[in-house]
C-alpha positions in Angstrom: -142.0 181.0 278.7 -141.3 184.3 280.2 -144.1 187.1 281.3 -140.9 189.8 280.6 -142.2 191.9 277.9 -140.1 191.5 274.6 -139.3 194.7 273.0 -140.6 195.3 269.7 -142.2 191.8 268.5 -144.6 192.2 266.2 -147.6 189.3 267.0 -149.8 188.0 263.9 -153.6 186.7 265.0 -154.4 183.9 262.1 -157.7 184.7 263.9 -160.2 182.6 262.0 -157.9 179.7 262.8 -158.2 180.8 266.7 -161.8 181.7 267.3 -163.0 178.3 265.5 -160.2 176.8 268.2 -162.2 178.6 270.8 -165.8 177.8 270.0 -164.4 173.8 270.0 -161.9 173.6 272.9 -164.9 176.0 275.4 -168.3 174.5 275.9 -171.2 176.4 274.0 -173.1 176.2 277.3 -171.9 179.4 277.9 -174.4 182.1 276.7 -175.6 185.9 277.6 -179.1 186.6 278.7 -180.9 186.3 275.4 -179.1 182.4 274.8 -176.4 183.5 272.5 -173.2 181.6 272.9 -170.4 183.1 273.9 -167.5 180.3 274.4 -165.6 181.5 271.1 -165.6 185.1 272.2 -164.5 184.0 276.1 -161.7 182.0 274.4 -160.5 184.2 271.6 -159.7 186.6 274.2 -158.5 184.3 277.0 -155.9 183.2 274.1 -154.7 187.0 273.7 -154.3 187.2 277.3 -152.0 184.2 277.3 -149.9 185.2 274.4 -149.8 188.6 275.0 -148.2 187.7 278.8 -146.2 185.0 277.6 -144.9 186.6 274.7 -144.6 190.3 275.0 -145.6 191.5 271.9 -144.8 195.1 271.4 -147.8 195.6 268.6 -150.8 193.1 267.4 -152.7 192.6 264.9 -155.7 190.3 264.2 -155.5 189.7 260.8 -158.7 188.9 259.1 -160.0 186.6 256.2 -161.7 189.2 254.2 -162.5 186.6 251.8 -162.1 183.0 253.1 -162.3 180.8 249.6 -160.3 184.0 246.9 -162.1 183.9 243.6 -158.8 184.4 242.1 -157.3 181.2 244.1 -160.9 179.7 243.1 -159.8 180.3 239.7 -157.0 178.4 239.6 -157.8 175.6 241.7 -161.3 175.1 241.7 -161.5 172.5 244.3 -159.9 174.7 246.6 -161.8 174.4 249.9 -164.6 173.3 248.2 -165.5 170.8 250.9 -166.4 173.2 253.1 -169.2 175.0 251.2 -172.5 175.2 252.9 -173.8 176.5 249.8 -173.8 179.4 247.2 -175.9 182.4 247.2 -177.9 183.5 244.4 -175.4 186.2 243.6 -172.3 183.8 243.3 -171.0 184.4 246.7 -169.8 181.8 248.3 -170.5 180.3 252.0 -168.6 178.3 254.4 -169.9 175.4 256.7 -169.6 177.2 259.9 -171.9 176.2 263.4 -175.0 179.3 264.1 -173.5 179.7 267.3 -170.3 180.6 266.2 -171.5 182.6 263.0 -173.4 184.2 265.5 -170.4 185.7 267.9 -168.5 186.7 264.9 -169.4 190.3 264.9 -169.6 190.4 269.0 -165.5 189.4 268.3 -164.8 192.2 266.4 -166.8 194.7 268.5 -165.0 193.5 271.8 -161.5 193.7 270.0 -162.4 197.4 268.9 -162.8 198.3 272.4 -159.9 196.4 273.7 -158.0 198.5 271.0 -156.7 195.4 269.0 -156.3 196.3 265.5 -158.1 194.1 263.0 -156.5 194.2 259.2 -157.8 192.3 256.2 -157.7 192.8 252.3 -161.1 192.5 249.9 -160.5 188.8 248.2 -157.6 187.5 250.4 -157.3 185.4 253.3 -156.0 186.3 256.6 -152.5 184.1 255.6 -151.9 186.7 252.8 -152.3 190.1 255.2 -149.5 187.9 257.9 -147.5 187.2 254.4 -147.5 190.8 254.0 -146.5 192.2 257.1 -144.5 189.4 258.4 -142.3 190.1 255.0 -142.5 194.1 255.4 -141.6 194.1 259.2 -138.2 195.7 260.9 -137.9 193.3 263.8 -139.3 190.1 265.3 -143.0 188.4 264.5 -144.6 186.0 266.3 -147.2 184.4 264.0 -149.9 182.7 265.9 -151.9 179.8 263.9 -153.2 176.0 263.5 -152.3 176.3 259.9 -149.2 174.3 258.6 -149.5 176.7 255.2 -148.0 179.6 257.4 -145.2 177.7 258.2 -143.9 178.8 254.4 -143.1 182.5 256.5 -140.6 181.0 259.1 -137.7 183.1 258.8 -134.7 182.8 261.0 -132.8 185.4 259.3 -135.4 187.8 260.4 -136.6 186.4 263.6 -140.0 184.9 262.0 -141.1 182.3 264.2 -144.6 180.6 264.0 -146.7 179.9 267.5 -148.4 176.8 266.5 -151.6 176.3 268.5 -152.7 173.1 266.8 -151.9 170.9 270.3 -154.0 173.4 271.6 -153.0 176.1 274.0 -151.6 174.6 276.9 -149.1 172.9 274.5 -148.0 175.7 272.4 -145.0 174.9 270.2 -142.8 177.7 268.6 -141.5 177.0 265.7 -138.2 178.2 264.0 -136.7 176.4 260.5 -135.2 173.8 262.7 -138.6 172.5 263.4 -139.6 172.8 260.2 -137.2 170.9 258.8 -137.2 168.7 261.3 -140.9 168.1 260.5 -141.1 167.4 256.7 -137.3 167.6 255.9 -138.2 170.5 253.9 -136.5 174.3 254.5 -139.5 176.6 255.4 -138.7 178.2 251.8 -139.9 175.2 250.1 -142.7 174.5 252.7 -145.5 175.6 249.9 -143.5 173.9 247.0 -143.8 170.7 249.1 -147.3 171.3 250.0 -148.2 171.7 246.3 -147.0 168.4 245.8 -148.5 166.7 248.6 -151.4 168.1 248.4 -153.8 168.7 251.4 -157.3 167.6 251.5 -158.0 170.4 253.8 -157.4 172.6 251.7 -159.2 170.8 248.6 -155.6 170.7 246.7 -155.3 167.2 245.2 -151.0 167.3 244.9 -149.9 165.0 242.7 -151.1 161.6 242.7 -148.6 159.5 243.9 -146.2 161.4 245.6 -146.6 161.7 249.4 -145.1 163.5 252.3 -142.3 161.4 252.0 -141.2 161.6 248.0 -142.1 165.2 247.9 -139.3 165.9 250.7 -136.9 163.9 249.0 -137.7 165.8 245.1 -137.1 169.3 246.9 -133.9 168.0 249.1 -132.8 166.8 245.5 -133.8 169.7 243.2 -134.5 172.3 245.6 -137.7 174.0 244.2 -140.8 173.1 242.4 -138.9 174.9 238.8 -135.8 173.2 239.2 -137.8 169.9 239.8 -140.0 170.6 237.0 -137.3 171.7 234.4 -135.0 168.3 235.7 -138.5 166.4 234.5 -138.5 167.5 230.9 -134.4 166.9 230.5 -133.4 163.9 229.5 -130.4 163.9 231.7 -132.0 165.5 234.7 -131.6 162.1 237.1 -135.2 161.6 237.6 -137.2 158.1 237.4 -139.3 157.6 234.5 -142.6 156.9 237.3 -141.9 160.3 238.8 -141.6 162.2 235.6 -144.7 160.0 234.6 -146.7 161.6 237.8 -145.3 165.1 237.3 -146.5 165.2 233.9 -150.1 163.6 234.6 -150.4 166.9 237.1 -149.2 169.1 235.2 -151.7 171.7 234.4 -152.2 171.7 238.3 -149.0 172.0 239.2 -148.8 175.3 236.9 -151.4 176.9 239.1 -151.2 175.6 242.7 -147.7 177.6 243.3 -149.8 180.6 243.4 -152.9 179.6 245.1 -150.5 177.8 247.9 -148.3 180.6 248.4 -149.0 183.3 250.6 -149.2 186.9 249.0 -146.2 188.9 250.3 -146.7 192.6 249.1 -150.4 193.5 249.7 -151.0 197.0 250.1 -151.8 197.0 253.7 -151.9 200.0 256.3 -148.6 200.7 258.3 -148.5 199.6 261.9 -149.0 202.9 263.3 -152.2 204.1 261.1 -154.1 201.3 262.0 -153.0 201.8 266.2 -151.2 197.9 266.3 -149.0 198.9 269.4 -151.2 197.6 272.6 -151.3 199.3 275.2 -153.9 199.8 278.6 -157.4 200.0 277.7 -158.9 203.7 279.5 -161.6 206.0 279.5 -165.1 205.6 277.5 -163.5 202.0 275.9 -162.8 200.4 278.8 -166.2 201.5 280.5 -167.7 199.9 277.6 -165.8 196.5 277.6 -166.7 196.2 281.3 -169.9 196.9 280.5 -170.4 194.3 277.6 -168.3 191.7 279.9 -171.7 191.9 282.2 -174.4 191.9 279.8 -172.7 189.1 277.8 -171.3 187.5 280.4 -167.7 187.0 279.5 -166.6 187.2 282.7 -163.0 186.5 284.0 -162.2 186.7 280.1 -162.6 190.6 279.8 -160.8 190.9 283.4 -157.4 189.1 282.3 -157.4 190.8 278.7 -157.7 194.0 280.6 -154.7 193.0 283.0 -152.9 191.5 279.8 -152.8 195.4 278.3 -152.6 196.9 281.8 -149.1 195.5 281.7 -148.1 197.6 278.7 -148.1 200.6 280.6 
């Protein structure tokens, strides 16, 4: 991949999906003075670096899971991500199984990407998949979005120039992924991705699909009927071509699959800030900001990672 800067590409942080890549992939040995661990903020940053030089993005934003587990997805599905509750507070609220040491440098993440000038967007009960929905559907020009989710890969748009960076091989073997990947994949357009995943299911994700169909039948249903209506519809005809022990499985899920289109599907049209009220373009961190990045990079010894994010966003000058 190139260092040239791209004009106008628009890059989309899934940035829970990043930071929890971080605090695995770098050792938790590293710590500031008072023992704190600081790996996921070192790597979360060393990860921006990198895909800021090797992609040029004109603008980024680190979009946010304001609510990781959506009472209204909740709702629907109530086994959604329930296997990874830690448990539930006395007023209902909901919390997820995730490591001290990384709960820890959570807020230390968002105060360093404040003073690195990084905007960070979420939106009260939604995930960070639903704010990329959004502006990956609102934007002019070409978005990057950067994620070890498969879900996201429902946003690939090559008519628009929506490709996803797919980090799941970690970051030394990125893969960028258009619709021919996608399909080449799961034999699925990217338009049917969440249609396919309702059927399949992903444990996850704590969506049960439908038992008995698989990656492999639920390709083949959507190559045949094209969406998860048409399919549906094609089960209650008579003449719709269908065998009676997929019609039998269809119906034995059905009250799920009413739901799980909507709890699956990324939300397209929140009502999110525009690009320039929220400061998305990057550009070189100065004055009283950058003094105090330098100065947190000492006291909480992140090191080499402050210096290369710096030079990343020098190179926007």
């Amino acid at each position: 991949m190139s260092g040239s800067r791209m004009p106008d590409r628009l890059m989309l942080l899934d940035t829970a999906s990043l930071y929890f890549r971080a605090f695995h992939g770098v050792p938790d040995s590293i710590r500031r003075a008072d023992g704190t661990p600081v790996n996921a903020v070192r790597g979360l940053l060393d990860m921006i670096a990198r895909l800021t030089i090797d992609f040029g993005p004109s603008d980024l934003v680190a979009c946010w899971d304001d609510a990781w587990r959506p009472t209204w997805r909740v709702a629907l599905v109530p086994s959604y991500k329930a296997q990874r509750l830690e448990r539930t507070t006395s007023a209902g609220l909901d919390v997820e199984t995730v490591p001290e040491g990384l709960t820890n440098q959570i807020p230390m993440i968002r105060e360093v990407l404040g003073l690195a000038g990084i905007a960070i967007v979420g939106a009260p009960d939604h995930e960070a998949d639903d704010v990329i929905g959004t502006y990956a559907r609102r934007a002019s020009g070409p978005v990057d979005v950067v994620t070890g989710d498969r879900d996201l890969f429902q946003v690939v748009d090559d008519d628009r120039d929506v490709r996803v960076v797919y980090t799941a091989r970690g970051m030394k073997n990125l893969e960028v992924l258009t619709a021919k990947q996608v399909v080449a994949r799961y034999r699925v357009l990217p338009e049917q991705y969440a249609d396919y995943a309702t059927l399949r299911g992903d444990a996850s994700d704590g969506l049960p699909g439908v038992a008995g169909i698989g990656e492999k039948t639920a390709a083949s249903l959507l190559g045949a009927y094209g969406t998860l209506e048409a399919l549906l519809e094609a089960a209650e005809s008579d003449d719709g071509g269908m065998s009676a022990s997929v019609r039998s499985k269809l119906a034995a899920a059905a009250e799920y699959l009413t739901v799980a289109p909507t709890v699956v599907g990324v939300v397209p049209d929140l009502d999110l800030p525009a690009l320039d009220e929220i400061g998305a373009t990057l550009r070189p961190v100065s004055g009283s900001d950058r003094d105090d990045l330098e100065r947190l990079r000492d006291e909480w010894n992140l090191g080499g990672s402050v210096t290369r994010l710096l030079a990343a966003l020098d190179a926007h000058a």
